[in-house]
N, C-alpha and C positions, 0 to 999 in steps of 0.2 A: 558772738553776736554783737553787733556796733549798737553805740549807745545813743542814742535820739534824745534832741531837748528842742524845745522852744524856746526861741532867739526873734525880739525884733519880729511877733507875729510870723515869723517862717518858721518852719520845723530844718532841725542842722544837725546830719548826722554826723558823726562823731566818732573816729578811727583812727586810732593811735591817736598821733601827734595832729594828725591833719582834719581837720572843719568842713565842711561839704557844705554847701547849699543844697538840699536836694527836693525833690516833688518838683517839677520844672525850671528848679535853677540849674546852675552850669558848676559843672565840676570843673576844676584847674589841678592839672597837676601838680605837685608839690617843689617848691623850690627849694633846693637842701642847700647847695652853696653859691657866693659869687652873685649878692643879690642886698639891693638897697631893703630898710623898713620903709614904709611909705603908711600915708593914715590909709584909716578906714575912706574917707570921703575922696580920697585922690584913687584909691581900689573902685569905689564906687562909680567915679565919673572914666576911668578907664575903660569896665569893664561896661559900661551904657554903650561906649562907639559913642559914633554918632558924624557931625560931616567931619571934614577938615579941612585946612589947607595950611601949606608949606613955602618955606622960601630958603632957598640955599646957595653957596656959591660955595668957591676953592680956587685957589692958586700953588704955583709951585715953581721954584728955578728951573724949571725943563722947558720953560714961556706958556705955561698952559696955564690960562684963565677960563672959568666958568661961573654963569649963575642961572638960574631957572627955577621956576615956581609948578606946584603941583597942587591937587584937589582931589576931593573921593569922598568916599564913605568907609567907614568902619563899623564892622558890625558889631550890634547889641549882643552883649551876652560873651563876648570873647574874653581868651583868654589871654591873648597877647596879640602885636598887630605887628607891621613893617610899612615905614611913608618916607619916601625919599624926593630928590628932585634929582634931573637929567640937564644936562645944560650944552645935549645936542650934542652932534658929530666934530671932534677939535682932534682925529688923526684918521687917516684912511692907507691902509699899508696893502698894497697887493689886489687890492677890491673889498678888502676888509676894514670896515669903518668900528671906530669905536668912540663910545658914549661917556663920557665924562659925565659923573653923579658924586652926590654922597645921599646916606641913609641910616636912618636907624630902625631897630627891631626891639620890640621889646615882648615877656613875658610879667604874668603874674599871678598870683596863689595867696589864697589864705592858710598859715601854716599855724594851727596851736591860733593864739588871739594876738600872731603876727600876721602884717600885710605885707607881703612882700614883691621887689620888682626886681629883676633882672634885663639889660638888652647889652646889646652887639651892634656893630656895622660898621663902617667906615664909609670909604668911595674912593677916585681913580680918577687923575687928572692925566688924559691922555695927550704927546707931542711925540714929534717927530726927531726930535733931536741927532739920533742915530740913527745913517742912510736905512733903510730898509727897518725900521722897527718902530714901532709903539712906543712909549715909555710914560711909565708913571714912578713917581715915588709910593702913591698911596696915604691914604688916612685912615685913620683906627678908633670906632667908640666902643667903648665895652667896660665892663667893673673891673677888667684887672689891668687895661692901660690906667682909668682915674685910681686905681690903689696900689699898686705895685711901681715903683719906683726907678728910676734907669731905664726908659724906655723914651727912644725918641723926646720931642718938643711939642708941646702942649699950643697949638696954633691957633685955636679957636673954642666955640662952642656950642654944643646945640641944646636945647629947650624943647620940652614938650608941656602946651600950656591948657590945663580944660577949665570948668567951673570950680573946681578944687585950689586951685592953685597952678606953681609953675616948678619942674624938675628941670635942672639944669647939669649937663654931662661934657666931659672934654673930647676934641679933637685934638686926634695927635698924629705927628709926622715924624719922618726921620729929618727932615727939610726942614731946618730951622728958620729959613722963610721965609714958608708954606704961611699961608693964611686957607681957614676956612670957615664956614657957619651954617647952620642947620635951624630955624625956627618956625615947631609946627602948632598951629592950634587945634585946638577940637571940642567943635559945639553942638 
């Protein structure tokens, strides 16, 4: 039987290692590895939602430039989201067009009386370089390109900013340069 306490006028049950909101709050699942501490208040303004809006570009030696802006909602109550920008059609191979973006995704969890966050993404600077094909280098955000070491060149960075504050994560290429940036809000 899980053990129930009162928290912050909520009732928060309590199993194992992992903290629930529960009676109409939102359960997250648990993030075990590969994941930022983050406060309580940055958990909090995360997991609100609420609008947003984005601004992003990317470059790369294949002659591919992009930049483009995005907007939305994110919903109350989540547990993790994904906001990117598209910066339009920059190769068309065959009748097939392709979309130069970058993006990120993130998760989150309260684990024990940690808060924690995890995300991923990258994006894809498409040319034509080579007759008959596509080509990107590629960009990579994630916890184990900013901790893990020997991997590609650190070209940029992106940000995600709410009433908490602001988290900021690398952009990385193998294209040393690759330029790119990512900065989304959320109010």
């Amino acid at each position: 039987m899980p053990n129930v306490a009162l928290q912050d006028g909520k009732v928060i049950l309590k199993d194992g290692n992992v903290s629930c909101t529960c009676c109409g709050g939102v359960v997250c699942p648990p993030i075990t590895s590969e994941y930022n501490v983050i406060s309580e208040e940055m958990y909090n303004a995360l997991q609100a939602g609420g609008s947003y809006s984005a601004t992003g570009y990317g470059s790369e030696y294949t002659g591919c430039a992009f930049s483009g802006t995005s907007s939305g909602t994110i919903a109350s109550g989540n547990c993790g989201a994904s906001v990117g920008v598209s910066g339009g059609v920059t190769c068309t191979i065959g009748g097939v067009s392709y979309n130069s973006q970058i993006y990120i995704g993130w998760s989150i969890a309260q684990v024990g009386s940690e808060y924690r966050f995890t995300y991923y993404g990258g994006g894809s600077c498409f040319s034509g370089i080579y007759p008959g094909q596509c080509y990107t280098v590629g960009f990579f955000i994630g916890w184990f390109y900013d901790n893990i070491s020997g991997f590609g060149t650190n070209v940029g960075t992106a940000t995600i900013t709410t009433s908490a504050g602001s988290m900021s994560f690398g952009i990385w290429n193998l294209d040393f340069s690759a330029t790119a940036g990512l900065d989304i809000t959320i109010s």
